[in-house]
C-alpha positions, 0 to 999 in steps of 0.5 A: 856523053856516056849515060847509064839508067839505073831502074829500081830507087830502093837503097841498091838502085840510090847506092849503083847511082851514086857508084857509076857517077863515078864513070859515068857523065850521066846518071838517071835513077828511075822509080815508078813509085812517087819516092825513092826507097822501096821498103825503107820509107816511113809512114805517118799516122793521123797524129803526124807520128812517123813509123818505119815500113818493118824492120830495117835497120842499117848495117855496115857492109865491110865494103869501104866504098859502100860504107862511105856512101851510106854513112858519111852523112851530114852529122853522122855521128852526132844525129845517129845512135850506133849500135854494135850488136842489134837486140833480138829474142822470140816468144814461143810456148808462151815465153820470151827468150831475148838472147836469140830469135831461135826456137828453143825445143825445151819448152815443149811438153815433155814427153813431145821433147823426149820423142822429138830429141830421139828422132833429131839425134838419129839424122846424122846424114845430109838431106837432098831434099830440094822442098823445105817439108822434107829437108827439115823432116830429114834433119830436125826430125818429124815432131820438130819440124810439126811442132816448131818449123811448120807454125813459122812456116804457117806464119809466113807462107800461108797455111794452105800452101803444100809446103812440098811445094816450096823450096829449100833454099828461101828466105825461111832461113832467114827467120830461123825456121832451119835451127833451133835449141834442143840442149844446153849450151855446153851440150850444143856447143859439142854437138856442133863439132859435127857439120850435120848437127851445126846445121840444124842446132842454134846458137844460145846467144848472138854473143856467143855467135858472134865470138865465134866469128871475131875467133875466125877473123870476122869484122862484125858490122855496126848497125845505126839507126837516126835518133830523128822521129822520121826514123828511116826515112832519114837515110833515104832523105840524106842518100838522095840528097847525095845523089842529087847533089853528084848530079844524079836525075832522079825521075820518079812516077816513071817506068820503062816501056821499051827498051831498044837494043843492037845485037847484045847492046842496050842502046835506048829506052822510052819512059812512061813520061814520053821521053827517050833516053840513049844509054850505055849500061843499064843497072836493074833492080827491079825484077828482070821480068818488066826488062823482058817485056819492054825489050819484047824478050821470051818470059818465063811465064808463072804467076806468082803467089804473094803475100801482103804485108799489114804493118800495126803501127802504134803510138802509146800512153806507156812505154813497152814492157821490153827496154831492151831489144831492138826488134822481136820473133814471135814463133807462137801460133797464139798471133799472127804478129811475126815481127815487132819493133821497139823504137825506143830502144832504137832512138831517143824519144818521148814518144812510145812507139812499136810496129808489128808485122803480118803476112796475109793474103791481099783478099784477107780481111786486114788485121786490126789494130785493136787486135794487135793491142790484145796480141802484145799485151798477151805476150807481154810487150805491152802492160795490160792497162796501155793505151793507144793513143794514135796509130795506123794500119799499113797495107803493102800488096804483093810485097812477100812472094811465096818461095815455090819451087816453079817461083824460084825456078822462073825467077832464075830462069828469067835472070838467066834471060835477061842478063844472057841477051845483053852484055851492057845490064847488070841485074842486081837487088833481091829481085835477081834471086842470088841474096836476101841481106840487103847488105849481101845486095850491096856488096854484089851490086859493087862487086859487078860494078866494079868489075864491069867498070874495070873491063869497060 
């Protein structure tokens, strides 16, 4: 009996599992939190109202394989609302733009803006900088990246990390901290031409982006989002009850402890639970440092900084001011909110429900719901006489690791460990250190197993 274990029950280890049943007469898919999901969970409050663990919203991977494993789901199509594009913004200045999560330069004071263009339009040449401080004072110029970058960064990192420290290369792509909006549209769109200037200038709309890449031949995804007051959880619901339902043994509480090998082969590993399973291939999406360690592997030794998640989650008396967006920026120093979800513009509910999101330390003291209502009414994503009427606090330890040069050099390092020393494990998942979309994730996770698959 051919068997291959699958480590790591987030949606890439649900999505590998289902995949290798395909070639595989037995599939464990082992979690060692008491559900499958990771961050895609929901949580409920005192009330029995359900919120998601942040911003996600499912998106179609171009990947056909992928795709009909993730939404060919019982009564798709009737129980989830599809969207074309997800609705976004940012409030910066003590303004909301709700065409793009960019910074708009703009709305700084005048004299500031003038100062600030005359250094962005003297940076013409490519940075080498390999730390993030450096490379954006070499292309946004010095007053943008004081004024605009470094309060995002702040936001997301931590004040007291010397941001020489931290890599070019992150997830402060992602969030948008490497561009902005300096001109109008017209303007911006010339200026683009020129490769330097497109790195660092933004687009003013996700439509306009997204004409230019139907133009280049691009498929654009659809993003779903299950009209069910669960949320999330749904998805995971239903792509477990896929799994099981192909024969997949899901053991959650578990970990591995050891992990036996011959030569380059894993051939075994013990579980927490006692038992011991023979394996043929091992699919990791769990960060390669705990394989290491039970297959009494060299580690490249760092202890990481993380950052702690504290998720407001709120149910209201009112509906939010904004009946538009999806999900919302907030690149102002004035709050320490860095992300919002507006549900009701996600589903179809009688309840008015939004989470935001802070990046703090773990020994920091946890930001208060009451403090949260205060930050949306200022900003305006809330009316001044809402109330709350049920809400929670969630609190999720070390879930945000801060992108330090030694950090990103040990993950790479213990990546290049674990995946050189045995020809039966493929490292997949944000933890390898090669994606952050989880869409990304997905298409490199089918595409390594595709061609292990092919070659075994």
């Amino acid at each position: 009996m051919r068997t291959c274990a699958v480590v790591g029950g987030g949606i890439c280890g649900i999505t590998a599992s289902i995949l290798l049943r395909k070639h595989y007469d037995r599939v464990v898919l082992i979690e060692q939190s008491e559900s499958l999901g990771g961050l895609l969970n929901s949580v409920a409050d005192d009330a029995g109202n359900y919120y998601d663990q942040g911003t996600h919203i499912p998106a179609s991977t171009g990947v056909a394989e992928i795709d009909e494993i993730l939404f060919n789901l019982p009564q798709f199509s009737k129980n989830w609302h599809t969207f074309t594009q997800l609705k976004t913004g940012n409030y910066f200045a003590g303004e909301w733009d709700l065409e793009t999560q960019t910074i708009d330069a703009r709305k700084l004071d005048s004299a500031l803006y003038k100062q600030g263009i005359g250094e962005f339009m003297s940076l013409t040449s490519e940075s080498e900088a390999d730390n993030i401080e450096q490379y954006l004072c070499e292309t946004l110029g010095v007053v943008f990246y004081q004024y605009l970058a470094k309060p995002v960064i702040n936001k997301l990192y931590g004040s007291d990390v010397s941001f020489t420290d931290l890599a070019k290369n992150t997830s402060i792509n992602y969030f948008g901290a490497t561009r902005i909006k300096a001109f109008n549209a017209s303007l911006s769109r010339v200026l683009k031409q020129h490769p330097e200037f497109d790195k660092k200038l933004g687009y003013h709309s996700a439509a306009e982006f997204e004409a230019l890449l139907v133009a280049q031949g691009t498929n654009l995804p659809n993003y779903y989002y299950p009209n069910n007051p669960k949320g999330a959880q749904v998805w995971i619901d239903q792509l477990q009850a896929k799994a099981e339902s192909l024969g997949v043994e899901i053991r959650c509480n578990s970990q591995v402890l050891d992990i036996e090998y011959q030569d380059d082969l894993v051939t075994a590993f013990s579980l927490s639970d006692g038992s011991r399973i023979k394996c043929d291939l091992l699919f990791w999406s769990a960060p390669p440092v705990f394989a290491l360690k039970a297959a009494n592997l060299s580690i490249a030794n760092y202890k990481p900084i993380f950052r702690t998640a504290n998720i407001l989650h709120f149910t209201f008396d009112k509906q939010p001011l904004n009946r538009e967006s999806h999900y919302l920026w907030n690149w102002d120093p004035c709050s320490d909110i860095f992300r919002v979800t507006l549900y009701n513009n996600l589903r179809q509910s009688d309840k008015y429900q939004v989470s935001a999101e802070v990046l703090r330390y773990k020994a920091d003291p946890i930001y208060t719901l009451e403090q949260g209502i205060i930050d949306l009414k200022n900003m305006g994503v809330i009316s001044p006489d809402t109330k709350m009427k049920s809400g929670c606090v969630q609190k999720i330890d070390n879930t945000f690791p801060v992108p330090t040069h030694e950090f990103c050099n040990t993950t790479q390092l213990n990546y290049e460990t674990l995946t050189n020393s045995f020809k039966n494990i493929i490292v997949s998942g944000r933890f390898s250190g090669r994606c952050w979309l989880l869409s990304d994730v997905l298409a490199l996770a089918h595409k390594e197993l595709k061609e292990y698959c092919t070659v075994g």
